[in-house]
MARVOTI-864481 format. One record per atom (N, C-alpha, C, CB): x, y, z; residue in one letter. Coordinates in steps of 0.05 Angstrom, whole numbers, padded with zeros to 5 digits, always signed. Glycine has a CB too. Example, Ala and Ser with C-alpha at 12.3 -4.5 7.8 and 13.67 -1.06 7.14 Angstrom:
BEGIN
+00264-00114+00156a+00246-00090+00156a+00264-00066+00156a+00226-00089+00181a+00257-00045+00142s+00273-00021+00143s+00258+00001+00157s+00282-00012+00114s
This chain:
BEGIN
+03664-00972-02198x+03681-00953-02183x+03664-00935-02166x+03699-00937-02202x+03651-00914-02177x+03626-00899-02160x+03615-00922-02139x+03598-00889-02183x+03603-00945-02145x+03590-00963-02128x+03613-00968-02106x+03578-00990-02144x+03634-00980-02111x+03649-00980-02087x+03644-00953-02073x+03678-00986-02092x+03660-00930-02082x+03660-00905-02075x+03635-00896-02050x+03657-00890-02103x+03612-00905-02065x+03589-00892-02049x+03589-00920-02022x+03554-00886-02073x+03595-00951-02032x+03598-00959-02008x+03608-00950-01988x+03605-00973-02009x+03646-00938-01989x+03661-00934-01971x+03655-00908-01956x+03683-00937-01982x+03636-00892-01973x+03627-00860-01952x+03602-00864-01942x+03623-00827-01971x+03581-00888-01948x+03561-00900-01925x+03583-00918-01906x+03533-00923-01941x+03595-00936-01898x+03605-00945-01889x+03624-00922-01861x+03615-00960-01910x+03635-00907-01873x+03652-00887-01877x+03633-00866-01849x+03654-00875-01915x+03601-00857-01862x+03585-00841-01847x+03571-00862-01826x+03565-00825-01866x+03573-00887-01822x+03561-00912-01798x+03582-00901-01777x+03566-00953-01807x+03608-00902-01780x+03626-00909-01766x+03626-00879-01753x+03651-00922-01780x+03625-00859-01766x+03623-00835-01758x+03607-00830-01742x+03621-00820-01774x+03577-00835-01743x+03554-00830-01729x+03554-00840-01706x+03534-00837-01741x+03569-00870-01701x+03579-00888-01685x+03589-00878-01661x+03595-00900-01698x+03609-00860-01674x+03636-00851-01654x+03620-00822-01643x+03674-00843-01676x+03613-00804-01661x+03597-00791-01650x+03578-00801-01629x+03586-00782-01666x+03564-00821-01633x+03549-00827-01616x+03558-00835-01586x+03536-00843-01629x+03581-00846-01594x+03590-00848-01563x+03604-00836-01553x+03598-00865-01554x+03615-00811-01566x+03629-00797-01549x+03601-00772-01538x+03660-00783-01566x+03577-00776-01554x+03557-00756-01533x+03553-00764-01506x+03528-00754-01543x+03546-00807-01510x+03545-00818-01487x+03568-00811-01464x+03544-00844-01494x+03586-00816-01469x+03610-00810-01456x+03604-00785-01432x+03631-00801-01480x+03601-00769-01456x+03599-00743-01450x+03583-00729-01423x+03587-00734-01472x+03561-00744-01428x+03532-00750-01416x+03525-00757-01384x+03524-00775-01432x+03538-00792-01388x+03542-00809-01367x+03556-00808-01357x+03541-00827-01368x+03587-00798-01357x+03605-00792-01337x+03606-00780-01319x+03618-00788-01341x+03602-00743-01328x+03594-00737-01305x+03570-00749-01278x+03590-00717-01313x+03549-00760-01283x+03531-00769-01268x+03557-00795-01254x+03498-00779-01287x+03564-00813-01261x+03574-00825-01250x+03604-00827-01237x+03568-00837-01262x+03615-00797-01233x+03630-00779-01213x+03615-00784-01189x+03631-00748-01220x+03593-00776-01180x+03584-00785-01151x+03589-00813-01152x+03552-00778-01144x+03590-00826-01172x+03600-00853-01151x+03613-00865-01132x+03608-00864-01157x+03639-00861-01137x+03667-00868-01123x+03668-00842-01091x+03699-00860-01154x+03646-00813-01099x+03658-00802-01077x+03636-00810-01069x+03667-00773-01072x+03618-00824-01066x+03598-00835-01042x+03611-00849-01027x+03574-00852-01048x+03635-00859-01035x+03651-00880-01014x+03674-00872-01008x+03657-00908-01025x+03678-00841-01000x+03702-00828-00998x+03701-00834-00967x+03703-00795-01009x+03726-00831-00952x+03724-00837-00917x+03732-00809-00913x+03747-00864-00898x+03736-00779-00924x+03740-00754-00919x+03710-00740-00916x+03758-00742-00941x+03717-00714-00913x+03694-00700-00904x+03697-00679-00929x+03694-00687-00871x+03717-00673-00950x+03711-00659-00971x+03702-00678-00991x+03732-00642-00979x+03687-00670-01011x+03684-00680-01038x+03712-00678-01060x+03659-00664-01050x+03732-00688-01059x+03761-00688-01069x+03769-00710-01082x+03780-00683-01050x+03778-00705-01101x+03800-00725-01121x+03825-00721-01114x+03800-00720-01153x+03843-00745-01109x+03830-00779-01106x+03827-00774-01076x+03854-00812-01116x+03805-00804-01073x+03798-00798-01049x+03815-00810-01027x+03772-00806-01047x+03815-00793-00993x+03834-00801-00976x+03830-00834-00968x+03832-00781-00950x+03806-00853-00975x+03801-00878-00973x+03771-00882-00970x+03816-00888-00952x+03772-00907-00968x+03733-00916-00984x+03720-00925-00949x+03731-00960-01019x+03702-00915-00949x+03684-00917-00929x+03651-00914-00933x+03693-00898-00912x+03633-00933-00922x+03600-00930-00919x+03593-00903-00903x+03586-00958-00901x+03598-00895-00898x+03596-00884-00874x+03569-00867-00880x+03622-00867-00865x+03582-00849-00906x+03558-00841-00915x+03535-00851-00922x+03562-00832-00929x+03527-00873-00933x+03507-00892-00932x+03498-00893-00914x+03511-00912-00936x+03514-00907-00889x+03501-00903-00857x+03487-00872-00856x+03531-00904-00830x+03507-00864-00858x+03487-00829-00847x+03454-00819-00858x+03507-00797-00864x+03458-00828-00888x+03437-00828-00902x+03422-00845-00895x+03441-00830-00924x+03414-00866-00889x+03394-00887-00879x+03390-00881-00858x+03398-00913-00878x+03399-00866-00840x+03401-00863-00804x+03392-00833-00802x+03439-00868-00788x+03401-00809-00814x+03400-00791-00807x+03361-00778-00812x+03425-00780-00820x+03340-00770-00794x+03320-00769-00799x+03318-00747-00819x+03307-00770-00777x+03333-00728-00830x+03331-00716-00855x+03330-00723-00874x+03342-00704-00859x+03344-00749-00885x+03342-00755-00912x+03319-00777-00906x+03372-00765-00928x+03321-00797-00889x+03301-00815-00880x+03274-00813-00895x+03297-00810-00853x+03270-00784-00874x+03246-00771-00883x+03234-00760-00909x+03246-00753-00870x+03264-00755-00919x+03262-00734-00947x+03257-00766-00959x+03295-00708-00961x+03269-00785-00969x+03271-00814-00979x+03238-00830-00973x+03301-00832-00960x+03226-00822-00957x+03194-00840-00944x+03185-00811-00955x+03185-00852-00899x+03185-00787-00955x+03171-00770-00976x+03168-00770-01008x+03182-00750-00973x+03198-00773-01016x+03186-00781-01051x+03170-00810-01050x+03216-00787-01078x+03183-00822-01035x+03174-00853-01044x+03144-00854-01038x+03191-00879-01025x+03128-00843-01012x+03097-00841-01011x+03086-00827-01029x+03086-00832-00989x+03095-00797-01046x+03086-00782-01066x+03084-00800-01092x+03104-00757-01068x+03116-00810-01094x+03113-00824-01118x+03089-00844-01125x+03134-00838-01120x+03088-00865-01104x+03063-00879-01102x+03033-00874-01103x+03065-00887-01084x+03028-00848-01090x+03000-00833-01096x+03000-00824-01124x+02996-00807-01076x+03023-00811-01135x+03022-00808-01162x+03011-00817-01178x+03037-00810-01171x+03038-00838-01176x+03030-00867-01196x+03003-00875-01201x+03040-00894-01183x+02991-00881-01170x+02965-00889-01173x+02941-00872-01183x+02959-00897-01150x+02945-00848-01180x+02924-00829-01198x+02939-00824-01226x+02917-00795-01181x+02957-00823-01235x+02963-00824-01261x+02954-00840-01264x+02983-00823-01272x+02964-00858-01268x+02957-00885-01288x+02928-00901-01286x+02980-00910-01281x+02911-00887-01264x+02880-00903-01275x+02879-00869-01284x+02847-00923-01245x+02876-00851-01279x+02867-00828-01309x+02884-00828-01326x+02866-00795-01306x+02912-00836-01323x+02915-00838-01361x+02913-00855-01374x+02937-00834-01373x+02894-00888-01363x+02890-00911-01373x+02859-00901-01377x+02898-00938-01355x+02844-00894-01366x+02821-00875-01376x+02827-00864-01402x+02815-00850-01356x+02836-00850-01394x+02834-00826-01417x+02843-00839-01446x+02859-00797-01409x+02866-00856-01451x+02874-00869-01462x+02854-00882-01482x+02885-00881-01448x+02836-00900-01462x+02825-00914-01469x+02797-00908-01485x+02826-00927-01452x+02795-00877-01470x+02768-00858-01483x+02777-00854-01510x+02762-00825-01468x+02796-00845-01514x+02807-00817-01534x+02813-00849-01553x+02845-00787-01520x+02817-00870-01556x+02824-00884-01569x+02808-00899-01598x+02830-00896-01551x+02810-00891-01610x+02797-00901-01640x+02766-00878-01631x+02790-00949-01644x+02766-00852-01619x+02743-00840-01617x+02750-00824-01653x+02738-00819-01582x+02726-00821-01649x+02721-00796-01681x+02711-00767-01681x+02697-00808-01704x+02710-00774-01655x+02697-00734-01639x+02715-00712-01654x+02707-00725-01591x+02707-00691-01660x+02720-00666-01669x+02741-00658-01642x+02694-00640-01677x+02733-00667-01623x+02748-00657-01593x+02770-00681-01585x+02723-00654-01563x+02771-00693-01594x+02794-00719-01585x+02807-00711-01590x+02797-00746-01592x+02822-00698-01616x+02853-00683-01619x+02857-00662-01597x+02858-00666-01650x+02835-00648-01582x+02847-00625-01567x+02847-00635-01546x+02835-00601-01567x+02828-00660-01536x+02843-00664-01508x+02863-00674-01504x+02833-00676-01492x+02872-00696-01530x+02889-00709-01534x+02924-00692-01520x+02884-00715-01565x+02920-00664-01537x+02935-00647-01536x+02938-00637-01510x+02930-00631-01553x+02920-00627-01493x+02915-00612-01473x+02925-00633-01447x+02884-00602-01475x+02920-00667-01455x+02932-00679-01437x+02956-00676-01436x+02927-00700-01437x+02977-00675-01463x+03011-00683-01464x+03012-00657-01470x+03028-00708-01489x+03006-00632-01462x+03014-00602-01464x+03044-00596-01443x+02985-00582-01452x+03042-00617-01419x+03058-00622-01396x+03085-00628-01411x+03046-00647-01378x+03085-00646-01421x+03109-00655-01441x+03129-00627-01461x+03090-00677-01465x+03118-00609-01465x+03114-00588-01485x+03130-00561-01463x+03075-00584-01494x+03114-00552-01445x+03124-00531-01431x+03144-00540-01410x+03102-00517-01419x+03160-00516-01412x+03189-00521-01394x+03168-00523-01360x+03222-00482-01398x+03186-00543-01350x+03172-00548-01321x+03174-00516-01303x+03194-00577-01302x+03199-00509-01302x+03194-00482-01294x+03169-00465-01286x+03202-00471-01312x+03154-00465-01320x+03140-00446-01324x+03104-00459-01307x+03144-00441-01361x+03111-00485-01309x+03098-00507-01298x+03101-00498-01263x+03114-00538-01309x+03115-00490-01257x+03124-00491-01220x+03112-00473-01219x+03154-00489-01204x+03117-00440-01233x+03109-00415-01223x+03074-00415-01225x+03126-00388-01242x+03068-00436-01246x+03030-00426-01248x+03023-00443-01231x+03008-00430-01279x+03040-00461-01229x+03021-00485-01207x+03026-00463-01186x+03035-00525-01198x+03046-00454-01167x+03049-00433-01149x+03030-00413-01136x+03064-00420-01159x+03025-00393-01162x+02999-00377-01161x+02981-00388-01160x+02993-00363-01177x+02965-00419-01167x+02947-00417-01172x+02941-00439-01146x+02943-00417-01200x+02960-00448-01135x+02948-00470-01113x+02953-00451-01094x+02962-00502-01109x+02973-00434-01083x+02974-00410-01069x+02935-00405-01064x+02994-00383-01091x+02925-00387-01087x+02896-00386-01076x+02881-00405-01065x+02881-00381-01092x+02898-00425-01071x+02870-00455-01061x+02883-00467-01039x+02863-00488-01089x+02900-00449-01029x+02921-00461-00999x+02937-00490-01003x+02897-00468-00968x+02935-00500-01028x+02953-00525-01034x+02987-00518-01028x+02948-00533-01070x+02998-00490-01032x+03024-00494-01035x+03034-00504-00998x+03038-00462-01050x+03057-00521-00992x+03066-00532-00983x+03046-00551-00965x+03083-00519-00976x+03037-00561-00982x+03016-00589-00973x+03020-00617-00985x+02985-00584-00983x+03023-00633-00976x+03024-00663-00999x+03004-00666-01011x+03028-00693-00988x+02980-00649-01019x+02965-00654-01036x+02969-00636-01056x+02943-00656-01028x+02984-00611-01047x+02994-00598-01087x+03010-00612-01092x+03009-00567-01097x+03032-00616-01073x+03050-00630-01090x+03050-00658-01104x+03069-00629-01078x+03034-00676-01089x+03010-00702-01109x+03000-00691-01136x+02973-00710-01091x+02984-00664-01140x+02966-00658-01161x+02985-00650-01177x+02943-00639-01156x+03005-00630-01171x+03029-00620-01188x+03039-00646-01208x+03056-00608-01167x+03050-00666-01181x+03062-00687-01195x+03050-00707-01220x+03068-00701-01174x+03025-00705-01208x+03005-00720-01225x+03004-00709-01249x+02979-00721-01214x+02997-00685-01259x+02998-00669-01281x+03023-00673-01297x+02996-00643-01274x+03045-00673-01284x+03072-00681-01303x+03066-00703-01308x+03101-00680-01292x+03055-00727-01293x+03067-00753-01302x+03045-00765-01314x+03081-00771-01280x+03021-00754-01315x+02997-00759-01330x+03002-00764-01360x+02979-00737-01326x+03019-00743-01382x+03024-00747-01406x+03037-00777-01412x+03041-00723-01415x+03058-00784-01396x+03076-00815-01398x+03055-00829-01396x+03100-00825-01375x+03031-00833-01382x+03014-00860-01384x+02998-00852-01407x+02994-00869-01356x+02992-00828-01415x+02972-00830-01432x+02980-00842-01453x+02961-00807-01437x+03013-00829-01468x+03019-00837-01495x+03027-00864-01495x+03039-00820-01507x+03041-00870-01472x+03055-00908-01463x+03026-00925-01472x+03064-00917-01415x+03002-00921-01460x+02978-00934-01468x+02961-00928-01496x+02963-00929-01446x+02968-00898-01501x+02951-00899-01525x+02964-00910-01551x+02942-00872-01530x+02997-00921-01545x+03018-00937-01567x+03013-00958-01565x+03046-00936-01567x+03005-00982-01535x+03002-01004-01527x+02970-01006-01545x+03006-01007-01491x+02949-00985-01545x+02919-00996-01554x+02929-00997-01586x+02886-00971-01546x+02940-00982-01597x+02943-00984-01624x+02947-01009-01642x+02961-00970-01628x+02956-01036-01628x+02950-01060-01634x+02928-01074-01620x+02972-01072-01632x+02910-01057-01611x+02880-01074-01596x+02857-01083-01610x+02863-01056-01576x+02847-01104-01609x+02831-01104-01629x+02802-01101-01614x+02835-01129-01648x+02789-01072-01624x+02765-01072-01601x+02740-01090-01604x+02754-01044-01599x+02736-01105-01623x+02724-01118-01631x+02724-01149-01605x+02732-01117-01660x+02749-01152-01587x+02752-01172-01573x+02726-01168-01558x+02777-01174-01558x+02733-01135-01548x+02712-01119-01521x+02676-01125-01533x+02721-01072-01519x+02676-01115-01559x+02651-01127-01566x+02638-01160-01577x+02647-01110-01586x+02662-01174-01570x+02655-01200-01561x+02646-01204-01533x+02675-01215-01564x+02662-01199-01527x+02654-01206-01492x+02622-01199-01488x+02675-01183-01465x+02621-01171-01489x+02594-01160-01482x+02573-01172-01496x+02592-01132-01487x+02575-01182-01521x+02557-01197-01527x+02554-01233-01521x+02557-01189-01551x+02571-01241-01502x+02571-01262-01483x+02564-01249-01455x+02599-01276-01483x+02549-01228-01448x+02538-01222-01439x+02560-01203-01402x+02517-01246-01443x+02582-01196-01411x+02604-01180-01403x+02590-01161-01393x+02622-01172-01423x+02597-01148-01360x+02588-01125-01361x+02619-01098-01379x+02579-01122-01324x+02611-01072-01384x+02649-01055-01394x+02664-01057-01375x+02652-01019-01401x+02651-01059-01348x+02680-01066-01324x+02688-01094-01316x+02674-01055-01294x+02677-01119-01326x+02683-01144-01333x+02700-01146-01359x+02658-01158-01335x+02689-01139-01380x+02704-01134-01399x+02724-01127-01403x+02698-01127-01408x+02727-01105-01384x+02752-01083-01393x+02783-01105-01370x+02741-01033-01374x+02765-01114-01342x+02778-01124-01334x+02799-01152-01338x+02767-01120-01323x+02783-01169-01354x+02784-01195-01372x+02796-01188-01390x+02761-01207-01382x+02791-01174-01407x+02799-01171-01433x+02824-01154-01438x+02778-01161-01447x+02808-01127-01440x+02832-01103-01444x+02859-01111-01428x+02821-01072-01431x+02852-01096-01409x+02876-01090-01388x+02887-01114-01391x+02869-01082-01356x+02888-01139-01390x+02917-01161-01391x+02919-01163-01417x+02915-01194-01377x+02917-01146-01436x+02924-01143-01472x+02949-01110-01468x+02880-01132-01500x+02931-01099-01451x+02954-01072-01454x+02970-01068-01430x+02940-01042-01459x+02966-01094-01413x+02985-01090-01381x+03020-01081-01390x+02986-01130-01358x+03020-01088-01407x+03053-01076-01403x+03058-01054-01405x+03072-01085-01419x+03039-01037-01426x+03034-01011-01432x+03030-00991-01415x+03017-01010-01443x+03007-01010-01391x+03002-00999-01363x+03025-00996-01349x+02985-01014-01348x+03039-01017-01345x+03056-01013-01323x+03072-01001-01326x+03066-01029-01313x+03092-00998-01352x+03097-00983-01368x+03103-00950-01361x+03077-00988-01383x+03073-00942-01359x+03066-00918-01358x+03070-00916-01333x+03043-00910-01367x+03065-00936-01311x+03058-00934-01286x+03087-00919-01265x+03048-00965-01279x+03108-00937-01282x+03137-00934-01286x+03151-00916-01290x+03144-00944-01300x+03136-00900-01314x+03146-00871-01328x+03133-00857-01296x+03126-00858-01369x+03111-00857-01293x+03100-00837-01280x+03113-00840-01250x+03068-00837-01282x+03125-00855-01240x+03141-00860-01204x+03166-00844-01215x+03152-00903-01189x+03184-00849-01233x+03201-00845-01232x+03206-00809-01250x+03210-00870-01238x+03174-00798-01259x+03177-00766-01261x+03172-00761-01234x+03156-00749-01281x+03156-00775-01212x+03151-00758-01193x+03176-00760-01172x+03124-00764-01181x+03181-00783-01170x+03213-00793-01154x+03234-00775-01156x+03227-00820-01168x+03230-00763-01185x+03262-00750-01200x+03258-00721-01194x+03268-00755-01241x+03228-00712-01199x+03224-00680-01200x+03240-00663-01177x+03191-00673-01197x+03243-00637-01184x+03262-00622-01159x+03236-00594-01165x+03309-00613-01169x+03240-00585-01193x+03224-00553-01199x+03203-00544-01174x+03202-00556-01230x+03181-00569-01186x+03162-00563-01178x+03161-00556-01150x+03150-00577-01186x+03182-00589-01131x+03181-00590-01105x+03195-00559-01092x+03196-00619-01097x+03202-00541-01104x+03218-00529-01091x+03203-00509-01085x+03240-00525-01100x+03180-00506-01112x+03154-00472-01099x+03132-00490-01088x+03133-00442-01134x+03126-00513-01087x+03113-00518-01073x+03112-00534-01046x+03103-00522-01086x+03134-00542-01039x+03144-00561-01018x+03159-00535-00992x+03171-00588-01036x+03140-00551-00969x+03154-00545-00942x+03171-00552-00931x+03145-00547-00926x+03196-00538-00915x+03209-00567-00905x+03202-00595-00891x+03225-00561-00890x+03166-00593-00884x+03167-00620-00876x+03153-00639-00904x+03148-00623-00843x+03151-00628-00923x+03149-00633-00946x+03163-00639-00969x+03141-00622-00949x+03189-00642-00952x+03213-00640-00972x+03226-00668-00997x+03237-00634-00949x+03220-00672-01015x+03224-00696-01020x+03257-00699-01028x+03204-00705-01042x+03269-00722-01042x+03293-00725-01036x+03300-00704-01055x+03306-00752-01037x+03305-00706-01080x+03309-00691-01104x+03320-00658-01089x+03276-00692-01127x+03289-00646-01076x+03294-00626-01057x+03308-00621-01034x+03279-00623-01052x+03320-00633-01024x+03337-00640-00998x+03368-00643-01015x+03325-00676-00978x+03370-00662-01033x+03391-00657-01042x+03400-00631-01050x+03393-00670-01059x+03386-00612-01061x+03390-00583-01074x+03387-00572-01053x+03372-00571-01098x+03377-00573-01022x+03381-00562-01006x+03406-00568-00997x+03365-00562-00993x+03416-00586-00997x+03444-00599-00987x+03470-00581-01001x+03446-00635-00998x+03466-00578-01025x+03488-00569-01044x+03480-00535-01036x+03483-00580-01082x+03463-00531-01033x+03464-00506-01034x+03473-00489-01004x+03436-00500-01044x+03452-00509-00982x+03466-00491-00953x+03490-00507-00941x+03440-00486-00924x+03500-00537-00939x+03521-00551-00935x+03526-00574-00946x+03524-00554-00914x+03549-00558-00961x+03564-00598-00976x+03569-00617-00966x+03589-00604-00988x+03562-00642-00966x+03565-00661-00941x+03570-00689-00962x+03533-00662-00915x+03589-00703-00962x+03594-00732-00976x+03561-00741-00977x+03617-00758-00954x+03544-00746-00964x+03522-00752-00952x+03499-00745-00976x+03520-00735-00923x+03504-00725-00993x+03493-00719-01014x+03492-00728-01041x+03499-00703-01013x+03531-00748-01041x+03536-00763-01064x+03520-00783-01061x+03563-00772-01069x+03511-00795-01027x+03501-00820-01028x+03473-00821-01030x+03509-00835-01008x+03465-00796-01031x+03432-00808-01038x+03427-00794-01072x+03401-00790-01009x+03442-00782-01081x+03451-00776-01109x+03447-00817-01123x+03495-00759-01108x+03467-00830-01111x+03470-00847-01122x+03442-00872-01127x+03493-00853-01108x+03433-00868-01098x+03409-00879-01088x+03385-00872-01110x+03403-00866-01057x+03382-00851-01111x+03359-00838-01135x+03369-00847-01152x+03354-00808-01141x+03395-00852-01172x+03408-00861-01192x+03403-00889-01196x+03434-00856-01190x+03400-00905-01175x+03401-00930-01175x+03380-00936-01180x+03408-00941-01156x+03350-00923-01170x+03327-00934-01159x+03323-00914-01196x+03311-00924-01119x+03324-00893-01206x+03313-00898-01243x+03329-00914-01260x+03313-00870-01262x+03348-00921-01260x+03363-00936-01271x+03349-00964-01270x+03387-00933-01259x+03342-00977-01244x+03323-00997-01239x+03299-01002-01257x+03314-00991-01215x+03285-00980-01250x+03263-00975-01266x+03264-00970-01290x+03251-00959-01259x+03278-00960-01306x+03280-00951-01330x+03299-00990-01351x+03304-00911-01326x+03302-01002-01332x+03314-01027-01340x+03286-01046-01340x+03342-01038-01317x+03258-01043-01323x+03241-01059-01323x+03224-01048-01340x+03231-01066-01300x+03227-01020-01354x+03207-01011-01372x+03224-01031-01403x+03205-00966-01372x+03241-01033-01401x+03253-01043-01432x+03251-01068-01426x+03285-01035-01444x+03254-01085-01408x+03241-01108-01409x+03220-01116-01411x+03242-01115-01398x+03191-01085-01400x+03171-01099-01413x+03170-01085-01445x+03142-01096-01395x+03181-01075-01452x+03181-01063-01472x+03188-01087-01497x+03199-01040-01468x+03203-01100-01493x+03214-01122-01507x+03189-01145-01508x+03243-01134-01493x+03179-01147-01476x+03166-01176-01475x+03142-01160-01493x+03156-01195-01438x+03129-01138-01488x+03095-01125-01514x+03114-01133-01542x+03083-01071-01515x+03135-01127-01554x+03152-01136-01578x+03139-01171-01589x+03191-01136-01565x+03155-01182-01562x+03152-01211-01569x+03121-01216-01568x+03169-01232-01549x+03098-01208-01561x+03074-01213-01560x+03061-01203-01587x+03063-01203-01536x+03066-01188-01588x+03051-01170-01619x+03066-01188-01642x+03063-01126-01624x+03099-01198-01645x+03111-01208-01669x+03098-01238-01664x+03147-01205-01671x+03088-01253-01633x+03078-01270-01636x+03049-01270-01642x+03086-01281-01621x+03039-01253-01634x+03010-01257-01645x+02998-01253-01675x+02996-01240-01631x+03023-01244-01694x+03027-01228-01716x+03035-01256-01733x+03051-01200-01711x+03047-01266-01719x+03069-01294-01740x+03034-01324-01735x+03121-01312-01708x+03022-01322-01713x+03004-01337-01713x+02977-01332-01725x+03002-01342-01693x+02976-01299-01730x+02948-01290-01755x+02953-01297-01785x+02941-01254-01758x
């Protein structure tokens, strides 16, 4: 009797956690996916229901050299990002990895500290402090800014991918006479590429998404989209705003669907390399 009993209040707390769980989702994802339907409104207010479905806004957004611009701004930042994140946090990664230094826990720390402090507090010191070094409204603070946020995602994405490495491969090679950048190239890196890209992934789509930072440090010809949108809402509401709302939605959503695919295929590689030892 108890044994049933305690079945039916585990059973009982699944179903609960369940429903909870999707009414947070619910909760969550709906609003975001309200800009949907009014990206294709044919009116000029943002109103429920809409007066009828039109591109128009799409057109405007692809055509109009404000968002254009703002849209070829994240997307070149993101890319410079990316590319200095992810060879320093595939560095760093790869340093700090199985090291035994008394100092590996604090850089460790000092790298993913980013992760930890509200971005905010992150905008106002980067502010003051690239202010002195004439970085603020330049595409190179806002590269270094960005880089700093998205530096922690490659570090930890790669230092979880080395945790099944066996470094002993690397000291094969070299003793087949490997130079560490032959080695690392041969060996490592197509053992932790998914980890990499991975990270590479996390880190486009913090710099793609960010608004904080861009806003104390970005000029208007510096403006990336994230920022243009919050300029949009703030000095004129324009349908035009749902549609690059959606656009940014689309383009992490994208990405965040090729990180779990490789996320699955490192799965199937480790359970296969695991079922063949």
């Amino acid at each position: 009797m108890a044994q049933g009993t305690r079945t039916l209040l585990e059973v009982a707390i699944r179903a609960g956690t369940r429903v909870y769980t999707g009414a947070m989702l619910v909760f969550l994802i709906v609003p975001v996916l309200v800009v949907l339907p009014l990206s294709f409104t044919s009116g000029q207010l943002l109103v429920f229901p809409l007066p009828g479905w039109s591109l128009q806004w799409y057109e405007d957004f692809f055509t109009n050299p404000i968002w254009t611009n703002a849209l070829r701004n994240s997307v070149w930042i993101g890319v410079v990002v990316t590319a200095l994140a992810t060879s320093l946090g595939t560095a760093a990664a790869i340093g700090l990895h199985g090291s035994r230094a008394s100092w590996a826990g604090a850089i460790m720390a000092l790298l993913v500290m980013p992760l930890a402090i509200p971005v905010v507090i992150v905008a106002v010191a980067t502010f003051y402090f690239f202010a002195s070094l004439g970085l603020v409204g330049t595409y190179a603070g806002i590269v270094l800014a960005h880089t700093v946020l998205a530096l922690p995602f490659v570090v930890v994405t790669v230092s979880a991918t080395l945790q099944g490495f066996d470094p002993n491969l690397v000291r094969a090679a070299a003793s087949l006479g490997a130079s560490p950048f032959h080695a690392f190239r041969t060996v490592t890196l197509p053992i932790i590429a998914p980890g990499v890209v991975s990270g590479a992934l996390f880190a486009f789509v913090t710099s793609f998404d960010e608004l904080v930072v861009a806003i104390f440090l970005s000029s208007p010809q510096q403006r990336t989209l994230p920022r243009q949108i919050f300029s949009g809402v703030s000095e004129n509401i324009s349908p035009t705003i749902t549609a690059a709302a959606v656009v940014l939605l689309i383009v992490s959503v994208a990405l965040m669907g090729v990180m779990e695919l490789l996320r699955r295929r490192s799965e199937k590689l480790r359970n296969a390399g695991g079922h063949t030892t």
